[in-house]
KOLPATI-803927 format. One line per field, with one value per residue (C-alpha): residue in three letters; y, x, z. Coordinates in steps of 0.05 Angstrom, whole numbers, always signed. Layout:
<sites>
rest <- (Ala/...) $
v <- (Y/...) $
u <- (X/...) $
w <- (Z/...) $
</sites>
This chain:
<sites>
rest <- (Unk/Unk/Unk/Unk/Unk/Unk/Unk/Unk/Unk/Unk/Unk/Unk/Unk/Unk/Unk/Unk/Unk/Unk/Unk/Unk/Unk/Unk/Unk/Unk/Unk/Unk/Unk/Unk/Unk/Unk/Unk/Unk/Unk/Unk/Unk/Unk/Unk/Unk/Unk/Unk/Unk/Unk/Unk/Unk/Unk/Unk/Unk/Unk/Unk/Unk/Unk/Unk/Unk/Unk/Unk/Unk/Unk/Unk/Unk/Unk/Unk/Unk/Unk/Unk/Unk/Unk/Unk/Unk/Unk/Unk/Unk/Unk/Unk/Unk/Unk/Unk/Unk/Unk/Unk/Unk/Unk/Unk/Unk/Unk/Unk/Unk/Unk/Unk/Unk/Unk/Unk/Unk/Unk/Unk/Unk/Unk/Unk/Unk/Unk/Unk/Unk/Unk/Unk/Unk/Unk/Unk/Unk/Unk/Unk/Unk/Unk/Unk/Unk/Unk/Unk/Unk/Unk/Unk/Unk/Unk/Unk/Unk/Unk/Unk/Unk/Unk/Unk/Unk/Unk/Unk/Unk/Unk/Unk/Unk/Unk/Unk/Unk/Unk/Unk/Unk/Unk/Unk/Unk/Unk/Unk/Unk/Unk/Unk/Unk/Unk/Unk/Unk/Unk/Unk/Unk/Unk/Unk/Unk/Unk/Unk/Unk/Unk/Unk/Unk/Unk/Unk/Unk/Unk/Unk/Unk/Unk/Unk/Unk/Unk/Unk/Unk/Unk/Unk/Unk/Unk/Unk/Unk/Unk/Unk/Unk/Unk/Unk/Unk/Unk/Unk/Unk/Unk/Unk/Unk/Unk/Unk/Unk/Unk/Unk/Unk/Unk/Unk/Unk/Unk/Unk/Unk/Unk/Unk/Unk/Unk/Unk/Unk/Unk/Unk/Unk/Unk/Unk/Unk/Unk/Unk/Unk/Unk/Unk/Unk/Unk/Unk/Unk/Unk/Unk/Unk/Unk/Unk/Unk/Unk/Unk/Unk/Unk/Unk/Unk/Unk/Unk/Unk/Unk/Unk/Unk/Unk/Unk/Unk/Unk/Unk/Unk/Unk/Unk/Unk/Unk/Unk/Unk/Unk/Unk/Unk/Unk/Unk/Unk/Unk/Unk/Unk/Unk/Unk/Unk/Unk/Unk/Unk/Unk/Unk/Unk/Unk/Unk/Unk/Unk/Unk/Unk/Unk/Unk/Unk/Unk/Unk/Unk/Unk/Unk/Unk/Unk/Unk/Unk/Unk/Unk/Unk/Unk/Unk/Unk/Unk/Unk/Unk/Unk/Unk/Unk/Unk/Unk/Unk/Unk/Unk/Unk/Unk/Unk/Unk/Unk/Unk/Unk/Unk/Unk/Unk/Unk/Unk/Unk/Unk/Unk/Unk/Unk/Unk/Unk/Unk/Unk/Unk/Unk) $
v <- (+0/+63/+117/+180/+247/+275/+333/+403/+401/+425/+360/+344/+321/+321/+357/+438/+428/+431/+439/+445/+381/+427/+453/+385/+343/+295/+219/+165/+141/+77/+83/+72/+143/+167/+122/+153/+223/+211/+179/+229/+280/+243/+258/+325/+378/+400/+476/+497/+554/+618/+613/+690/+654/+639/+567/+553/+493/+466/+382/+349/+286/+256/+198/+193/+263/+302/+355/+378/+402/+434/+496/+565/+564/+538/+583/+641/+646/+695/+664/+583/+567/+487/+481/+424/+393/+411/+477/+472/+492/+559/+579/+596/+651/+670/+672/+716/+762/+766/+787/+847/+872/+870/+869/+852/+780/+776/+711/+699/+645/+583/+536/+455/+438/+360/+331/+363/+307/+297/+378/+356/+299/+338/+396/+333/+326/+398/+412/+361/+316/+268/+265/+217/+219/+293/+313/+383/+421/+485/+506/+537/+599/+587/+527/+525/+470/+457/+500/+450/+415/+485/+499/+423/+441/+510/+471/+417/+475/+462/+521/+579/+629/+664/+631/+657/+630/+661/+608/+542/+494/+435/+357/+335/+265/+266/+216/+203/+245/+207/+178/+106/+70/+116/+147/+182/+201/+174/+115/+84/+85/+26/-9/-80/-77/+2/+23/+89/+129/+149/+205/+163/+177/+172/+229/+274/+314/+298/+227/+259/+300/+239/+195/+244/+254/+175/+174/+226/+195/+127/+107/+80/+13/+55/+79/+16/-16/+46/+52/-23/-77/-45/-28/-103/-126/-78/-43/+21/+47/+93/+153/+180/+254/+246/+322/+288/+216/+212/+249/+211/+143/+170/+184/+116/+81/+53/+79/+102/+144/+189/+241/+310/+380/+416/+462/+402/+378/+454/+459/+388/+414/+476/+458/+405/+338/+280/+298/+312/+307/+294/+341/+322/+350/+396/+356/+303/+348/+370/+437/+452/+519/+543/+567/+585/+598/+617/+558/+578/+600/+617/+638/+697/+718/+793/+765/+718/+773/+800/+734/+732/+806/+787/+724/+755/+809/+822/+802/+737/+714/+738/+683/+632/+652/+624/+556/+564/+579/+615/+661/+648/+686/+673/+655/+689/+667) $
u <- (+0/+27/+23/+0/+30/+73/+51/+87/+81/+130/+155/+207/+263/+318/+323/+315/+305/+245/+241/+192/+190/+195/+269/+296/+314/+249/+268/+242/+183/+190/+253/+244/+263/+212/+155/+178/+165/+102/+78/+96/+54/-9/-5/-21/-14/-44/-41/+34/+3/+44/+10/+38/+87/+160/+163/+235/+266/+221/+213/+152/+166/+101/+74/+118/+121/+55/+6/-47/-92/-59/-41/-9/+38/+4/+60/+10/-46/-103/-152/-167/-206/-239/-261/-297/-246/-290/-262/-188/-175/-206/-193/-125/-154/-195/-150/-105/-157/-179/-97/-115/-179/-148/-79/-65/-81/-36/+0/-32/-91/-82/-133/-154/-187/-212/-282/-333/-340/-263/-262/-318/-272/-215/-260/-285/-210/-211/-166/-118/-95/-45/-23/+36/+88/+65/+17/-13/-70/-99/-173/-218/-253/-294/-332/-351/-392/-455/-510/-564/-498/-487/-557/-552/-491/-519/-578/-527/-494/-414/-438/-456/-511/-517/-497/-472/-489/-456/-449/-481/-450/-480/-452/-418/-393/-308/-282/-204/-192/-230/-282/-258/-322/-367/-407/-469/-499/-513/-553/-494/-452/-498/-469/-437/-364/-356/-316/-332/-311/-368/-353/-366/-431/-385/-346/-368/-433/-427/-451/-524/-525/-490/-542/-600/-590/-578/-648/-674/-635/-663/-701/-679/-655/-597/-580/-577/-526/-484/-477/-494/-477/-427/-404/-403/-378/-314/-339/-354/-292/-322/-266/-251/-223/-263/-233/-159/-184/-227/-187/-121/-159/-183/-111/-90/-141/-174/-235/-271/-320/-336/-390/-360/-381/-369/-320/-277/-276/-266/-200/-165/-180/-147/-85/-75/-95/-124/-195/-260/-338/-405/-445/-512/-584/-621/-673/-620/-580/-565/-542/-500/-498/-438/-433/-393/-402/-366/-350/-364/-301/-270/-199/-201/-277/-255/-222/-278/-320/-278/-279/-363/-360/-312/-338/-402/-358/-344/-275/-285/-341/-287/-251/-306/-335/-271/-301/-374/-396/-462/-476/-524/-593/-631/-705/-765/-803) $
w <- (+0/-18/+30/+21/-2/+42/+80/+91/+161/+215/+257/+315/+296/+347/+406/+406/+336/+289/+222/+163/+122/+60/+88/+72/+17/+9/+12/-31/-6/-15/+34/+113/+119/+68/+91/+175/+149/+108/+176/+210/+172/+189/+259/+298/+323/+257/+282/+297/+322/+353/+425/+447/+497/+494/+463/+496/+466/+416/+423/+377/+353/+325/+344/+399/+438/+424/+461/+403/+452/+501/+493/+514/+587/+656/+691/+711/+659/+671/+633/+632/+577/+564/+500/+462/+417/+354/+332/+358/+294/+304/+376/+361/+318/+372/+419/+379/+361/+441/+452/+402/+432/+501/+500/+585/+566/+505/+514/+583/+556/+575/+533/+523/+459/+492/+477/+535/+569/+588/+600/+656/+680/+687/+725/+775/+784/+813/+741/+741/+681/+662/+583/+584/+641/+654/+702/+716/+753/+718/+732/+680/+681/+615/+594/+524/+497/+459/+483/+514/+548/+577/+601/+632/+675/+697/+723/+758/+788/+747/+709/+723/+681/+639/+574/+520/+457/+397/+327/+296/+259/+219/+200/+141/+126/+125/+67/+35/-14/-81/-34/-45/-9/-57/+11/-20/+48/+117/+89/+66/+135/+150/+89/+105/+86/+100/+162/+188/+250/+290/+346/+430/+458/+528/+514/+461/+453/+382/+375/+401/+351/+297/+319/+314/+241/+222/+249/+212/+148/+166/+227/+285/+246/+212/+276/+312/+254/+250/+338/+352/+307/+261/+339/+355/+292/+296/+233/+263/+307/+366/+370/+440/+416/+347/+325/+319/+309/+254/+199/+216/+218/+146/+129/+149/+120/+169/+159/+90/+130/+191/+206/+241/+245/+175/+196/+211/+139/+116/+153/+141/+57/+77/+99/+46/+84/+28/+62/+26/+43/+39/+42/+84/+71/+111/+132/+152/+188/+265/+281/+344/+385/+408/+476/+529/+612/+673/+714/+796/+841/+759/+790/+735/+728/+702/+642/+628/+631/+576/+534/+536/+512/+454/+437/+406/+367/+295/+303/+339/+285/+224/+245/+253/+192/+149/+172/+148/+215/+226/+277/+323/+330/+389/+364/+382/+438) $
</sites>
């Protein structure tokens, strides 16, 4: 099996060092060398992002030595923010664009980008969590999730009101590049034979909103094959951080199939990944609400303060818009 193109992504290669693949000669690809850095490629951090702290000595060395969602300093932040996984792609542009509108917490944001339901394991750990050999306690001041999640936790008291709800979103189907299982729409994720990535109804608000719309597509029966015996049958892999998961399990082949948030799809065709999509129908579809709330005793609650006030501005929403977000309009009662 071939593998494919090699990407022009930044990865670790020794110590203190990291380098853009495109800065060095490209092996053959059919060498152990070439077939290591075409590997390599697959895997995240996807982002590189500058976080507006001093990076130090740089070590990333995919698979092996990776944080994707993690990011910023835990020395001193003044605003914690826990963020479902779904966008990670985008909060970096919000956080940057937060840094221009108020310029004290430039470089001072601290932020996870984990499904919600991990975000809420980590908060029952009073903020602690282990990634590897490391082990850290930072406590959020913002909780940002889907919007009937957030409501949920304000009533359960780990939130508190109000919430701010500020952009929608909608599903898509995420395929290889060329669609090799020929995926027409979510009928044919039931499909014997077809393995497909479906997001973990333990850990990510997602799969309600996955499984909602193989219902509407068809019936509970679809539903049941897809999450049940596709599920038994190994067919259908259940992700546990679907945002990272699905389009690398794409990449490697694993899977033909997986149904994510749009903006998801958007962004891996953006920066070059062999990802494409399927678009679903309206009447098929879910559509999420974006939220976000204070979480009680928030160690900063002046700078979340600030982030709820930015959050709903024009310069927050320029950068969610490059993803086909929407923004959100509260309906009349």
């Amino acid at each position: 099996m071939r593998p494919w193109p090699v990407l022009k992504l930044a990865v670790g290669l020794t110590a203190g060092l990291v380098l853009s693949a495109s800065a060095q000669p490209a092996p053959d690809p059919a060498t152990p060398a070439g077939r290591l850095r075409a590997t390599e490629a697959l895997y995240p951090p996807w982002q590189h992002e500058a976080n507006g702290v001093d990076r130090g000595m740089e070590f990333t060395v995919p698979p092996v030595d990776v944080l994707a969602d993690f990011h910023g300093s835990i020395d001193h932040p003044e605003l914690v923010l826990y963020v479902s996984g779904n966008y990670f792609f985008a909060v970096a542009g919000l956080v940057e664009a937060f840094g221009n509108a108020y310029a004290r917490y430039r470089g001072h944001v601290f932020y996870e980008t984990l499904p919600p339901g991990l975000l809420l394991k980590q908060m029952e750990a009073g903020g602690t969590v282990s990634s590897g050999n490391m082990t850290w306690t930072v406590k959020p001041d913002v909780f940002m999730a889907e919007l009937t999640a957030s409501n949920d936790l304000v009533k359960q008291g780990k939130l508190a009101s109000p919430v701010v709800a500020f952009a929608t979103n909608n599903l898509t189907i995420m395929v290889p590049a060329g669609n090799p299982g020929h995926v027409k729409g979510l009928a044919d994720l039931g499909r014997a034979g077809l393995a497909v990535a479906m997001p973990n109804p333990q850990f990510e608000g997602v799969a309600r909103q996955a499984r909602a719309s193989l219902v509407k597509a068809g019936g509970e029966p679809l539903a049941e094959s897809v999450y049940g015996a596709k599920v038994r049958t190994g067919e259908t892999v259940l992700t546990r951080i679907h945002h990272r998961q699905t389009p690398l399990f794409l990449m490697q082949r694993l899977v033909e199939a997986g149904v994510t948030w749009k903006s998801e799809a958007i962004f891996q065709e953006e920066i070059g990944n062999p990802i494409s999509r399927v678009d679903i129908p309206t009447e098929d579809n879910s559509v999420a609400v974006y939220s976000a709330a204070m979480v009680p005793d928030a160690p900063h609650p002046e700078a979340a303060r600030a982030w709820f006030e930015f959050i709903g501005s024009d310069a927050a929403f320029k950068v969610l818009a490059h993803y086909e977000f929407k923004r959100y309009e509260a309906k009349a009662p």
